[in-house]
C-alpha positions as CSV (number, residue, x, y, z in Angstrom):
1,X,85.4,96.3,84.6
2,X,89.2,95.8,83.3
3,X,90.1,92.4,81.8
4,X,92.7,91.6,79.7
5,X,93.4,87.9,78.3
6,X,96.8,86.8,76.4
7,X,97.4,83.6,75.3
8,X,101.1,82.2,74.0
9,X,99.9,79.0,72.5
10,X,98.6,77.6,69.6
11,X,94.3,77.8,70.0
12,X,94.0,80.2,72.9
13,X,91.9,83.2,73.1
14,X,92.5,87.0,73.2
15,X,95.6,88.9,72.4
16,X,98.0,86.6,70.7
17,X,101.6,87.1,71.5
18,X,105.2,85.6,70.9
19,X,108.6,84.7,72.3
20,X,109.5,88.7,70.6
21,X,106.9,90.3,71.4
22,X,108.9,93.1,74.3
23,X,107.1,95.0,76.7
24,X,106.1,98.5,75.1
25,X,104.7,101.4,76.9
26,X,102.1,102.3,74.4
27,X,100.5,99.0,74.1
28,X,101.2,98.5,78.1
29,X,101.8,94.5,78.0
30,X,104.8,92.1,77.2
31,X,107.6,90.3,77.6
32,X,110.6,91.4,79.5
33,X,113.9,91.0,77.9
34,X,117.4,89.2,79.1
35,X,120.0,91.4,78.2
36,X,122.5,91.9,80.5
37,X,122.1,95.4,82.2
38,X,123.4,97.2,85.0
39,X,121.9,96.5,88.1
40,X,119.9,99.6,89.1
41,X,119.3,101.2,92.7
42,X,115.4,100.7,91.8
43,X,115.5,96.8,91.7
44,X,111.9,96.4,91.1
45,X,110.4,98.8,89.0
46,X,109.7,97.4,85.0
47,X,111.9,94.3,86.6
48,X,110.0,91.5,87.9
49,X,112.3,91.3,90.8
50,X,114.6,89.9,88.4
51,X,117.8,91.5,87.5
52,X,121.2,90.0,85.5
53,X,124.2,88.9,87.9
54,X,127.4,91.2,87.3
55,X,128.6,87.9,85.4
56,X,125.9,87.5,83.1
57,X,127.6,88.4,79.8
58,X,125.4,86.9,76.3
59,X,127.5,86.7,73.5
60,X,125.9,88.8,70.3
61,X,122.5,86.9,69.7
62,X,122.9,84.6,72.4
63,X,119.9,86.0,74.6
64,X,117.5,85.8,71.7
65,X,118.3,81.9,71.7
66,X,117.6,81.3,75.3
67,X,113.7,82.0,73.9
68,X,111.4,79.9,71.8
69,X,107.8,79.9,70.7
70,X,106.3,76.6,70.7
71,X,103.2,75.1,70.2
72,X,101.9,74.8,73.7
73,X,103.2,78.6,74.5
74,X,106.4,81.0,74.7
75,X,109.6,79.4,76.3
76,X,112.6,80.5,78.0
77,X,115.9,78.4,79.2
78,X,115.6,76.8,82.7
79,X,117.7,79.2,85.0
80,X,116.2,82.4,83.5
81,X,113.2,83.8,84.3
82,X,110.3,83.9,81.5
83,X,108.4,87.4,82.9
84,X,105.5,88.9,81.6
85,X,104.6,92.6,82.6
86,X,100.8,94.3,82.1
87,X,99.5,97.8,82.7
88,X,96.5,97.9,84.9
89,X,94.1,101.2,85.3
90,X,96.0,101.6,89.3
91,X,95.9,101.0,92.6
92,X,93.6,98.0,93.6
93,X,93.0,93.8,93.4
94,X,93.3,91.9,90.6
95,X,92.8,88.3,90.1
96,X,95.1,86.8,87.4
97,X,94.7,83.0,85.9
98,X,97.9,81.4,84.7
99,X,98.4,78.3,82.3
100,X,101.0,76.6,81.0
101,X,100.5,73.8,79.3
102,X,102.7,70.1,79.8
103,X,103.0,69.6,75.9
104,X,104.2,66.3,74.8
105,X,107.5,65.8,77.4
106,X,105.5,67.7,80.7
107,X,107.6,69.9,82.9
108,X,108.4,69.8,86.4
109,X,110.4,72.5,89.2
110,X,108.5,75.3,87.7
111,X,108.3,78.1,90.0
112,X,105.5,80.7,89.8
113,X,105.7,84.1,90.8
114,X,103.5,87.7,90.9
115,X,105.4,91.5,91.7
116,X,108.8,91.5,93.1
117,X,109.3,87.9,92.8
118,X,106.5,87.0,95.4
119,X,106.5,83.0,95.4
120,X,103.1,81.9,94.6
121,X,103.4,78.5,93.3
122,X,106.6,76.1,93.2
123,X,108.1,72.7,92.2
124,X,105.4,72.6,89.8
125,X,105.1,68.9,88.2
126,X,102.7,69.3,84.7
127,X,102.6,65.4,83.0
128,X,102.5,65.5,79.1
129,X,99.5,66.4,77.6
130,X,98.0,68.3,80.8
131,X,97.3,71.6,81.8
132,X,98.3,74.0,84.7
133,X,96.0,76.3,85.9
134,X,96.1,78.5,89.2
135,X,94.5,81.4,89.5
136,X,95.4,84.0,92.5
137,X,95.0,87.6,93.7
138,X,97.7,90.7,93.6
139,X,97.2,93.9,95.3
140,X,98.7,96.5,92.9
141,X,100.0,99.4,95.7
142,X,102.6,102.2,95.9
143,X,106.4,100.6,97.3
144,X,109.4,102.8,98.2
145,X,112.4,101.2,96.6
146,X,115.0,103.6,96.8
147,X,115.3,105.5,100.2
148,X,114.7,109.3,99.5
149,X,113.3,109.0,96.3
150,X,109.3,108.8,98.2
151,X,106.8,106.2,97.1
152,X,106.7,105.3,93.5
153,X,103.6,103.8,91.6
154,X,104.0,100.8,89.6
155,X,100.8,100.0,87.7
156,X,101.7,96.6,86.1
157,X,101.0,93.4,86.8
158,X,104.3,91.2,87.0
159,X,104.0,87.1,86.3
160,X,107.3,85.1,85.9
161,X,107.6,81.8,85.3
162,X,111.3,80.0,86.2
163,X,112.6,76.6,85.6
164,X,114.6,76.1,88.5
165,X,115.9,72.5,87.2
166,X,116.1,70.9,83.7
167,X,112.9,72.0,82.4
168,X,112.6,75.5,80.9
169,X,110.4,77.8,82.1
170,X,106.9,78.1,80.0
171,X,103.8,80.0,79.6
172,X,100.6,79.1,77.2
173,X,98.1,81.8,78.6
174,X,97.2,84.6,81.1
175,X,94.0,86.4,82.1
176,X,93.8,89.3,84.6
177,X,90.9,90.9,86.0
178,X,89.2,93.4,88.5
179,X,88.5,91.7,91.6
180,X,88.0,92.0,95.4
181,X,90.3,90.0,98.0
182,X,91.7,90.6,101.4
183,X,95.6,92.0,102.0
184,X,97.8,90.8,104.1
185,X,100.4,93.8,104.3
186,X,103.9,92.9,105.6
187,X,105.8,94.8,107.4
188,X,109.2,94.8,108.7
189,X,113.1,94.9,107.6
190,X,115.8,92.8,105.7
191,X,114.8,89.7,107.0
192,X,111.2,90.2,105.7
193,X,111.6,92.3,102.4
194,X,111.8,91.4,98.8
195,X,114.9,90.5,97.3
196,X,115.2,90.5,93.6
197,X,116.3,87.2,91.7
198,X,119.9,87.3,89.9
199,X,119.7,85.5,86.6
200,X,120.8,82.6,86.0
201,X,119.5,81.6,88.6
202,X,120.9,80.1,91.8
203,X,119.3,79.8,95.3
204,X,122.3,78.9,97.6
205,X,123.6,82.7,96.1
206,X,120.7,84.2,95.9
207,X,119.1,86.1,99.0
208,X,115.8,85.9,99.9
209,X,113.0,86.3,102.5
210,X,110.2,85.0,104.1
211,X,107.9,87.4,103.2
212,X,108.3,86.8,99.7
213,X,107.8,83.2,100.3
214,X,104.3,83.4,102.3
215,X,102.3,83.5,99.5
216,X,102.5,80.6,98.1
217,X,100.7,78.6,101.4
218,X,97.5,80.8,101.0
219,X,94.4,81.4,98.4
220,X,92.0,83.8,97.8
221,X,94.4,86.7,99.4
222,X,96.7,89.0,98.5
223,X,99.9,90.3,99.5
224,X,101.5,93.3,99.6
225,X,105.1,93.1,101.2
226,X,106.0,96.5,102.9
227,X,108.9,96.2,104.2
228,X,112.5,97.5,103.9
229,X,116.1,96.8,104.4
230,X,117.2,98.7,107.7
231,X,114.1,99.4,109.4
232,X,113.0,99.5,113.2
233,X,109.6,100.3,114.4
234,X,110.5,103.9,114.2
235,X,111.5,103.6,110.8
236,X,108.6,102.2,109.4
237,X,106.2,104.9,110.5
238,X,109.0,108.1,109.8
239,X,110.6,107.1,106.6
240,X,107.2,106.8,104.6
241,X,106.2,102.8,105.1
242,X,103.3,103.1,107.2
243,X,101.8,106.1,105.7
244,X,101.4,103.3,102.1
245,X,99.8,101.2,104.5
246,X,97.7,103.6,106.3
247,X,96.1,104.9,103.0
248,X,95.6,101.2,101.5
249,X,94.5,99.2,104.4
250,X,90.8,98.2,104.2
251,X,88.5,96.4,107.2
252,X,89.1,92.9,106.9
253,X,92.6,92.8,105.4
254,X,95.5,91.4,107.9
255,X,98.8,93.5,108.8
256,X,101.9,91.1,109.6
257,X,104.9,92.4,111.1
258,X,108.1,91.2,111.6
259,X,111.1,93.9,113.8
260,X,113.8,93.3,115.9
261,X,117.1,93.1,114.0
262,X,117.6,97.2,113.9
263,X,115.7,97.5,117.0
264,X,118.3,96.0,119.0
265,X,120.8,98.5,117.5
266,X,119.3,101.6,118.9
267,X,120.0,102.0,122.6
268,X,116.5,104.2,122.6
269,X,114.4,101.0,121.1
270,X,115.2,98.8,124.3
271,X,112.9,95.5,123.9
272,X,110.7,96.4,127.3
273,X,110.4,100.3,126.7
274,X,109.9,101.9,123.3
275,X,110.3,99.2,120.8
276,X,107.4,97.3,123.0
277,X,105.8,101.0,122.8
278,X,106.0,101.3,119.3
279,X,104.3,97.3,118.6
280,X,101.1,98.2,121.0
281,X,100.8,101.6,118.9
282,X,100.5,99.7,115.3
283,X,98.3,97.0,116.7
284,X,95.9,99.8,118.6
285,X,96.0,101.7,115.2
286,X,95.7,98.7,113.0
287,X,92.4,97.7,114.6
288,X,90.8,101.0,114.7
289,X,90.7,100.6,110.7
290,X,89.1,97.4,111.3
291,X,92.0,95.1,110.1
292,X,93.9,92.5,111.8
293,X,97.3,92.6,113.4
294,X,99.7,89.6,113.8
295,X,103.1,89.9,115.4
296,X,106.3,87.6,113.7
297,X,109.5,87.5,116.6
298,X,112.5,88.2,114.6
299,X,114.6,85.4,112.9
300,X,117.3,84.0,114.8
301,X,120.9,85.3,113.1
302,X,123.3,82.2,112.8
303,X,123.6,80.9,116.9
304,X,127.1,81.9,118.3
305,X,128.1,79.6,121.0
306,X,129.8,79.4,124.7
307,X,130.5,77.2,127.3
308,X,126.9,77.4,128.2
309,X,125.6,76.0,124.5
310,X,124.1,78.0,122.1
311,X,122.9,81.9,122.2
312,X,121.4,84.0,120.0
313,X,121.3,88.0,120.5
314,X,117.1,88.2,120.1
315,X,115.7,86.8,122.7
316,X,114.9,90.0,124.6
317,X,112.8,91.0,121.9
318,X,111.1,88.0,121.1
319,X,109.7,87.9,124.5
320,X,108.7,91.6,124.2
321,X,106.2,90.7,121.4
322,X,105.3,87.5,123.4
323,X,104.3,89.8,125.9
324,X,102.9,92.4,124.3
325,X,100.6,89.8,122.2
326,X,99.4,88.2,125.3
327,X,98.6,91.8,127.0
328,X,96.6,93.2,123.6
329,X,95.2,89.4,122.9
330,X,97.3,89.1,119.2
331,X,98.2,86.3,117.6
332,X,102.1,86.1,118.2
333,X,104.3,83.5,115.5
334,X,107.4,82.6,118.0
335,X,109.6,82.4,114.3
336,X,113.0,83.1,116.9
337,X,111.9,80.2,119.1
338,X,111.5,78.3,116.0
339,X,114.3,79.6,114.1
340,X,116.7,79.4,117.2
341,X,116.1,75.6,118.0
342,X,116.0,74.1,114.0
343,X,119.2,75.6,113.2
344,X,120.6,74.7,117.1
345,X,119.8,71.2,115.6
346,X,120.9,71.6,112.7
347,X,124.6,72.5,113.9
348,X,127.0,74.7,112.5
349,X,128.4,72.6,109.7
350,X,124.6,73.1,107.9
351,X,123.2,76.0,108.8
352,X,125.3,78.6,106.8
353,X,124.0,76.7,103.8
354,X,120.7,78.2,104.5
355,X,122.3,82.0,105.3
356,X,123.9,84.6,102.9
357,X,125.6,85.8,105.9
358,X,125.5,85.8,109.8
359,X,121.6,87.5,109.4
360,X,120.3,87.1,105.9
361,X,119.1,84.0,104.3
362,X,119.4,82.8,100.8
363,X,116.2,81.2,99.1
364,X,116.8,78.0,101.4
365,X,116.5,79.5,104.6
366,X,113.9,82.0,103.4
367,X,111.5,78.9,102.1
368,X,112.5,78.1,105.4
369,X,111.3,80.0,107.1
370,X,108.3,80.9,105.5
371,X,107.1,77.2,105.9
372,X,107.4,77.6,109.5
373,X,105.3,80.7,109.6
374,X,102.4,79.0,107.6
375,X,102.4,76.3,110.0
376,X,102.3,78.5,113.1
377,X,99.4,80.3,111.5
378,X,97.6,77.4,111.2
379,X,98.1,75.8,114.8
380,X,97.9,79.0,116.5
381,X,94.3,78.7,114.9
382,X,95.4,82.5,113.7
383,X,92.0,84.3,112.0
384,X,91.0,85.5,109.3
385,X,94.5,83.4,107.7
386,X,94.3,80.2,109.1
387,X,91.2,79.9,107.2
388,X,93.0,80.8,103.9
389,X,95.6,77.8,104.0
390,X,95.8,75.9,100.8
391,X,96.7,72.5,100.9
392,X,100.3,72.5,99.6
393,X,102.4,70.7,101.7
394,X,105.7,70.7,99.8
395,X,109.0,70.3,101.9
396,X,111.7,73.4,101.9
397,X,114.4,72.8,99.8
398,X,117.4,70.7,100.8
399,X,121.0,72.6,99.7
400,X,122.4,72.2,97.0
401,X,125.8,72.7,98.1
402,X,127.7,71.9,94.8
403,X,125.9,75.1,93.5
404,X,128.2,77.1,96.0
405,X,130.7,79.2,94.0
406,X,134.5,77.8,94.4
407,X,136.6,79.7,97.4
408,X,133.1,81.4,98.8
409,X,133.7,82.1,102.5
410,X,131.0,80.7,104.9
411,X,127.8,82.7,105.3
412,X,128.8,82.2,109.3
413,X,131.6,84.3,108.5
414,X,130.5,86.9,106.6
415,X,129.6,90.4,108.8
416,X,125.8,91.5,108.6
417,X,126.0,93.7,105.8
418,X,123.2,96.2,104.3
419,X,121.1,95.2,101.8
420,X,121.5,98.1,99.1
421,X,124.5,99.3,97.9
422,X,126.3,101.6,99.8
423,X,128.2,103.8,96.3
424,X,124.6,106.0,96.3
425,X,125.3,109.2,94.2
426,X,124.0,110.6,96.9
427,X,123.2,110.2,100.4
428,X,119.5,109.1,101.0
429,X,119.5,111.1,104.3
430,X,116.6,113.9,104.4
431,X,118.1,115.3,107.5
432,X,121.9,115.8,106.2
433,X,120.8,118.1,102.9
434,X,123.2,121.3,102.7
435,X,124.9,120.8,106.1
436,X,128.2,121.4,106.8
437,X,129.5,117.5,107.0
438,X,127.5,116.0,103.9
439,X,130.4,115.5,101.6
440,X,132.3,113.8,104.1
441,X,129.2,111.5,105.3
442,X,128.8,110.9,101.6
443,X,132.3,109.3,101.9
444,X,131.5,107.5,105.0
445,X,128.9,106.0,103.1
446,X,131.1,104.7,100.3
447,X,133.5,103.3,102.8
448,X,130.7,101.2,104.7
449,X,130.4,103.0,108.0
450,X,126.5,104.5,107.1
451,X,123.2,102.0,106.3
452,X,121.6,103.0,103.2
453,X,118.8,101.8,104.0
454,X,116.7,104.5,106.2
455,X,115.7,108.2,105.5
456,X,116.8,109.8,108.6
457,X,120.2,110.3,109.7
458,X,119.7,112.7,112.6
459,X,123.0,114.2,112.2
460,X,122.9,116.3,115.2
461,X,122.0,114.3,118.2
462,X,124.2,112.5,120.5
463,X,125.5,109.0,120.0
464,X,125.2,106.7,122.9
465,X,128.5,105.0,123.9
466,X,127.1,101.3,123.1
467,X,125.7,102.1,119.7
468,X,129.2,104.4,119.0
469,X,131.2,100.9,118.8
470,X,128.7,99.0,116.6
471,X,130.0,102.1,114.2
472,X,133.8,102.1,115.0
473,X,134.3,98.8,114.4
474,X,133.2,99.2,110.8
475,X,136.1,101.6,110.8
476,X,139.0,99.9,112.1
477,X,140.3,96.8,111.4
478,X,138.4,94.4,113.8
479,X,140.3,92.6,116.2
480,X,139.5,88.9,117.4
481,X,136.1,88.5,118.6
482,X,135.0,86.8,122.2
483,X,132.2,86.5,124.0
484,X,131.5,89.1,126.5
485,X,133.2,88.2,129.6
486,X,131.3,89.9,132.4
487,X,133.8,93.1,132.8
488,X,131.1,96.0,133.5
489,X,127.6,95.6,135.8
490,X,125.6,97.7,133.3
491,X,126.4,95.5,130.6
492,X,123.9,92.2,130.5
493,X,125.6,89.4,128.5
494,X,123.8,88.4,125.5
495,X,122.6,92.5,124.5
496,X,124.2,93.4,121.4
497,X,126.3,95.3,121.8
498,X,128.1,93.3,124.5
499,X,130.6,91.8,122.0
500,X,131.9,95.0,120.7
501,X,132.5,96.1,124.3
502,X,134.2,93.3,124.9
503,X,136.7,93.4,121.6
504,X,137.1,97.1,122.7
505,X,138.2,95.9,126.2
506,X,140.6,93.3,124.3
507,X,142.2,95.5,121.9
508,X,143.3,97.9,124.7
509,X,140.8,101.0,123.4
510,X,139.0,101.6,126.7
511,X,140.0,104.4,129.2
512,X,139.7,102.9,132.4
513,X,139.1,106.0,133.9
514,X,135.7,106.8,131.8
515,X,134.2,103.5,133.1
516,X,134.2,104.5,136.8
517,X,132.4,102.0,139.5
518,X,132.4,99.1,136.6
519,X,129.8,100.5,134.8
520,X,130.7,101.2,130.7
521,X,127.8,103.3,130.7
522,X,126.2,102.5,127.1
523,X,123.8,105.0,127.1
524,X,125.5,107.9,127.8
525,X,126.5,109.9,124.8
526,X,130.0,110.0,123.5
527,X,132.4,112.8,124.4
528,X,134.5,114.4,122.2
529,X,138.0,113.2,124.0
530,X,136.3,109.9,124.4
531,X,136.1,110.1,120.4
532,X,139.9,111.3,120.6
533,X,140.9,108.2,122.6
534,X,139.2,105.7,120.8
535,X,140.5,106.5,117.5
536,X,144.7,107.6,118.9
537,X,144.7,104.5,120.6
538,X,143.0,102.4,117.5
539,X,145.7,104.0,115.4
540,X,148.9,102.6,118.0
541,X,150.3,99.2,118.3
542,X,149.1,96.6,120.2
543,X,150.9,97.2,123.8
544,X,151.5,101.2,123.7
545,X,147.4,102.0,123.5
546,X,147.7,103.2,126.9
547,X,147.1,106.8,126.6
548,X,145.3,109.1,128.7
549,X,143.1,111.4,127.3
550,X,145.2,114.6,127.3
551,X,148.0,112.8,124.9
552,X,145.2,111.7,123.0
553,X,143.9,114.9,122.3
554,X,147.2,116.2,121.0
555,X,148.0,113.5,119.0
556,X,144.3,113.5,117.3
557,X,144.8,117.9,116.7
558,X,148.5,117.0,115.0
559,X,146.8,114.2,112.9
560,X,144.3,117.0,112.2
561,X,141.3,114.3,113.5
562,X,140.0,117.1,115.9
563,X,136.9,119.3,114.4
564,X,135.4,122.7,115.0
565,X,133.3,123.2,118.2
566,X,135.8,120.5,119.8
567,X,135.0,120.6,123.0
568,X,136.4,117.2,125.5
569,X,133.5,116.6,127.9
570,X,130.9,117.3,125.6
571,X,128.9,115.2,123.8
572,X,130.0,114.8,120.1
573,X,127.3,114.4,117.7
574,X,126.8,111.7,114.4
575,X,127.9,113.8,111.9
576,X,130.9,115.5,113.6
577,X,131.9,111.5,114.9
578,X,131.1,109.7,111.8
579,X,133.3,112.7,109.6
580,X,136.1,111.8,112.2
581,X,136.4,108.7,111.5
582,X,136.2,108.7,108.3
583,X,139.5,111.0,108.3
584,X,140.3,108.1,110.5
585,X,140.6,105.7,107.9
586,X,141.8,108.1,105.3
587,X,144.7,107.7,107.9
588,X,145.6,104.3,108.0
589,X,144.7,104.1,104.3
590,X,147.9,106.3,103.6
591,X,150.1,104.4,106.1
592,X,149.4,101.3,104.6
């Protein structure tokens, strides 16, 4: 049976260790530096979760003074984080005991957290002279970080300790140990993965999720957070996700999921046809390995407003996996009901405090959130995890708002941006290896137009006229946005993509004569001299976009836009539309 103790204070038992004593691969345990460091694709691995901000520059010496070895245990500065790393034997459940003790002054807003910064105890008050113990269970498991790069094993054990106000963070001793608990496996995308913590800390700057946050409202389980930045239920299953699931899930354990966001972008993932296909396939599969499904509706993005009050682009989807949870008998948390009507309440002066931008929250709105969900869980009477609700009943955090860098824009501002950098060295795409376009998608995505976040690209297939502006409008300069206004009959309102056809209609870049009997018709695939139009007419002033497609097609083959196996009324495909307009941009770059 593996068990390892440490102990960072004065009179503790097994492996004695100080504020110097660094992680080292041979002896497979310690501490894990502060020096500043660039920030790495793989934001997990040998990290914590925990990663310097860009600005984060220590003067010679100065990180080895933001440590100190006291009496009652090892000490780092409040808005760092004091992180401990252990090799374990592999895969498997492990129950760890952590103790800190209050020393002569106490401590209090100490935050304790296990793997990629997975909140499992916070605003933790110890009183002078007393002693914190909490014991809970991690489930050590493969994680994809980097898209492309497969499933990577991890075998450590992470435990950080942060002072999130005056008192420094502080550890006196730490035990882990083989043991058995259930999982609860999350799955999902960027509103449900783990974010890593920039150091020093701040939470109004710092994004986070709710699945990182669950943890802390349950005992005796363990979690294992699954999901990815980008992801829609066909995602999940091709890019590699569920297969880490599939070979760890074990009778008893608990799968959560949480999609919607990159559903809703995919005209083939409508919420009553395959998206609700793709939830009834993980629940049937889940419980034929004898584990339990739950279903989480998707977060509600910042509410946009019209002369009929607030909207929000979800609610399609929400009712899908209301539906679907009602038809397969699975507990359903309604987090965009939830969601939707606290920050309606809240109006729009507060709620960005709680986003990073228009999707993604910071650590306000994911604690949040997360608080929500716990709640649900336990008045939806939800089993086996009901029954695993500890008694903490601490309030989410209230905003900060004087934390909030100088000049920031509003979060209600910002664009919905990817969660991973986009300046790759190379293109995570599996699909897109040695074919003609890849050096030019590469550029497209350095300039923003391509998500990062998912393994398949499918280059050659067509690209359905709805989903083609979500991409053009991350190519041009976006004009004034409106709500959709009703123009086309095969065009419902509050669908996503209803906006960009409306800016498109607004900015003079649709050819009336390819929407015949008011339809826009946004699942038909993109032609090639539809591609011509949009981009000529982008690329004229305001007032003489006008053009019909012939004039369109010259101008695009003098501006040398036009590609090889051109063809006007047939369907163009990703690679050969996403190459176009990057040369596009490379365009208006030059005029400018």
């Amino acid at each position: 049976m593996f068990s390892r103790e440490f102990f960072f204070a004065e009179g503790g038992e097994g492996i004695r260790l100080s504020a110097g004593d660094y992680y080292d691969e041979s002896k497979g345990y310690g501490f894990l530096g502060l020096a500043a460091q660039e920030r790495a694709a793989d934001r997990f691995t040998g990290t914590g979760g925990w990663n310097p901000r860009e600005t984060y520059c220590p003067g010679e010496g100065e990180e080895a003074g933001l440590w100190q070895d006291g009496a009652d245990g090892v000490e780092v500065k409040a808005g760092f984080p004091l992180r401990f790393r252990a090799a374990v034997p592999g895969n498997g459940s492990y129950a760890v005991t952590v103790t800190i003790r209050g020393g002569r002054e106490g401590a209090q807003g100490l935050m304790l957290y296990t793997g990629r910064r997975n909140l499992i105890k916070r605003d933790i008050v110890i009183r002078p002279g007393e002693v914190f113990s909490c014991r809970f269970y991690v489930r050590v498991c493969e994680y994809i970080p980097v898209v492309g790069e497969g499933a990577k094993e991890d075998n450590s054990v992470y435990v950080t300790v942060l002072g999130a106000g005056k008192s420094s963070a502080r550890i006196s001793g730490l035990k882990i140990e083989d043991a058995q608990a259930p999982t609860v496996f999350i799955a999902g995308d960027s509103l449900v993965a783990d974010y890593d913590g920039l150091y020093p800390y701040n939470p109004i700057i710092n994004g986070g999720s709710w699945g990182q946050n669950l943890p802390q409202y349950f005992d005796g389980v363990a979690f294992s957070n699954q999901a990815h930045g980008g992801l829609t239920t066909n995602c999940f299953r091709d890019d590699g996700h569920w297969d880490i699931v599939c070979k760890n899930i074990r009778p008893g354990d608990i799968f959560l999921m949480e999609f919607g966001h990159n559903d809703q972008k995919r005209r083939y993932l409508k919420a009553f046809d395959q998206y609700a296909a793709n939830l009834r396939r993980y629940v049937r599969q889940i419980r034929e390995k004898g584990a339990y499904p739950m279903i989480v509706t998707s977060l509600s993005r910042i509410p946009g407003k019209n002369e009929d009050g607030y909207f929000d682009l979800l609610e399609d989807y929400a009712l899908s996996c209301l539906r679907v949870g009602r038809e397969l008998h699975v507990p359903v948390i309604d987090l965009h009901a939830g969601s939707f009507r606290t920050l309606c309440d809240m109006g729009p002066e507060i709620t960005p405090d709680y986003f990073m931008d228009t999707t993604h929250t910071n650590d306000y709105g994911a604690l949040l959130t997360a608080g929500f969900i716990a709640e649900e869980i336990v008045r939806l009477q939800a089993e086996p995890l009901c029954g695993m609700r500890n008694d903490f009943a601490g309030k989410p955090w209230k905003p900060d708002v004087s934390l909030r860098p100088a000049d920031t824009v509003s979060s209600a501002q910002k664009e919905e941006r990817p969660i991973l950098p986009t300046d790759l060295p190379k293109l995570p795409y599996a699909d897109c290896k040695g074919i003609p376009q890849e050096g030019i998608l590469k550029k497209a995505m350095v300039k923003g137009l391509l998500d990062p976040c998912i393994l398949f690209f499918h280059p050659f297939d067509e690209i359905p006229r709805g989903q083609f502006l979500y991409l053009f409008f991350k190519a041009v300069p976006m004009p004034a946005k409106r709500g959709y206004q009703g123009r086309f009959c095969d065009i419902y309102r509050y669908e996503f993509d209803a906006q960009n056809v409306q800016t498109a209609l607004d900015a003079g870049l649709v050819d009336e004569t390819t929407t015949p009997e008011d339809r826009f018709r946004p699942d038909d695939g993109l032609t090639c001299g539809e591609l011509a139009e949009f981009m000529v007419r982008s690329l004229q002033p305001e007032g003489k976009r006008g053009l019909d497609m012939q004039t369109c097609e010259q101008e695009a083959k003098r501006l040398g836009l036009l590609w090889d196996g051109y063809e006007r009324n047939a369907a163009v495909n990703r690679a050969d539309c996403t190459a176009a307009l990057v040369r596009m941009m490379e365009i208006r770059e030059k005029e400018s």
